[in-house]
Wavefront OBJ file of the C-alpha trace (Angstrom):
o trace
v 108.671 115.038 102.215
v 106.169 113.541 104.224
v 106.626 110.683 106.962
v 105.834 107.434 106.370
v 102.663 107.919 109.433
v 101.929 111.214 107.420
v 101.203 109.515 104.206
v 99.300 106.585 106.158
v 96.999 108.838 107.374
v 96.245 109.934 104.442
v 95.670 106.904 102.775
v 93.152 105.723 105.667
v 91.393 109.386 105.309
v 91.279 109.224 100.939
v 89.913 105.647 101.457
v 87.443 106.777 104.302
v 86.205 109.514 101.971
v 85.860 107.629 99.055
v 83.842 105.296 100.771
v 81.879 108.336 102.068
v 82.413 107.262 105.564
v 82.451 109.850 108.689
v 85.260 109.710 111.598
v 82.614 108.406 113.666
v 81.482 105.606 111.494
v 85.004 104.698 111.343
v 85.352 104.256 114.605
v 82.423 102.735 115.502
v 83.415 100.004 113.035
v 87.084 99.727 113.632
v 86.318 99.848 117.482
v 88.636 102.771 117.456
v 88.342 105.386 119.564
v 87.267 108.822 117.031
v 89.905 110.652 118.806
v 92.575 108.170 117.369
v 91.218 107.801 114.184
v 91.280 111.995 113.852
v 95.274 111.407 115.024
v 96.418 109.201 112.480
v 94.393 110.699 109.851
v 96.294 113.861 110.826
v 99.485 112.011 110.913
v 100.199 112.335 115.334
v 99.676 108.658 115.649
v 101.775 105.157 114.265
v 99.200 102.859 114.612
v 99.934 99.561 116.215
v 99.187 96.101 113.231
v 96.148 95.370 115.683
v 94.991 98.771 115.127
v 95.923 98.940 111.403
v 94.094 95.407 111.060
v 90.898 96.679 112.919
v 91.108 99.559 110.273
v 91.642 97.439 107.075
v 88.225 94.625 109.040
v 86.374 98.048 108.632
v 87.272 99.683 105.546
v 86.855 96.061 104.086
v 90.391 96.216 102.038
v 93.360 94.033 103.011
v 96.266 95.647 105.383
v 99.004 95.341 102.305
v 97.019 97.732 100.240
v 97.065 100.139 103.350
v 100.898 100.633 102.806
v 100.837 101.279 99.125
v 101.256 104.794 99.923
v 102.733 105.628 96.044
v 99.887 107.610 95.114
v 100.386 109.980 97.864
v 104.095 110.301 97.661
v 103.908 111.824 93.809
v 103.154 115.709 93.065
v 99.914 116.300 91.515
v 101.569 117.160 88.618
v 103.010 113.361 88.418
v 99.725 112.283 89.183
v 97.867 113.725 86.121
v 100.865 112.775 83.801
v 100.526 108.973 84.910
v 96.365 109.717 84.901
v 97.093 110.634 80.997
v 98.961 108.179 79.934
v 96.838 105.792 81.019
v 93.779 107.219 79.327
v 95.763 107.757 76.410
v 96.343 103.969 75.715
v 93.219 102.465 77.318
v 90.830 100.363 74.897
v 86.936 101.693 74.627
v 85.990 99.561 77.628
v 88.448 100.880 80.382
v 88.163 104.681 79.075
v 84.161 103.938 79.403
v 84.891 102.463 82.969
v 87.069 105.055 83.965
v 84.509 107.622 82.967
v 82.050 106.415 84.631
v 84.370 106.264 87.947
v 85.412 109.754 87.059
v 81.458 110.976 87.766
v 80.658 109.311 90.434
v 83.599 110.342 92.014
v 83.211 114.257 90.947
v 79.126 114.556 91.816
l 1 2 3 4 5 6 7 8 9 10 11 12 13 14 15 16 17 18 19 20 21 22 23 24 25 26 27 28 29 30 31 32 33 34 35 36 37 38 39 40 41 42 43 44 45 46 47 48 49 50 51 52 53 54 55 56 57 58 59 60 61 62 63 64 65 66 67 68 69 70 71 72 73 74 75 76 77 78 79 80 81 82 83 84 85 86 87 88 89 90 91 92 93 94 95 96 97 98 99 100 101 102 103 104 105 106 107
């Protein structure tokens, strides 16, 4: 199983990517050196709260959703399960929402 810094640097990298924002931008707007950013992405670093808040100022999402690291501690297999379920009781306006998530997110 991963670490607890593992899965954060994963987090910070899905939520970098998904917000189609380089290492570099990253740091520039965290004030971050890219170096460290690479390192906790990678897992080698526990970033300090001031760090972790300068990440969250940048990324523009509040520090607790940083540590909801569920999503990442799940198989894939557990993922698509929950991803199913979901679908399979959502009304016609979430199902149309989530579609239109789902291809923007798989262009």
């Amino acid at each position: 199983m991963d670490s607890v810094q593992d899965l954060f640097g994963k987090k910070i990298k899905s939520i970098r990517r998904a917000r189609d924002i380089t290492q570099e931008k990253l740091a520039d707007l965290s004030g971050l050196s890219l170096q460290y950013i690479g390192e906790i992405e990678r897992g080698r670093r526990n970033p300090s709260l001031t760090s972790i808040e300068q990440l969250s100022k940048a990324l523009d999402i509040p520090m607790a959703e940083l540590f909801s690291l569920e999503e990442f501690r799940l198989a894939p297999e557990e993922l698509k399960a929950i991803l199913i379920r979901q679908i399979d009781s959502a009304d016609e306006d979430r199902l149309r929402t989530f579609f239109s998530m789902a291809q923007n997110l798989f262009q």
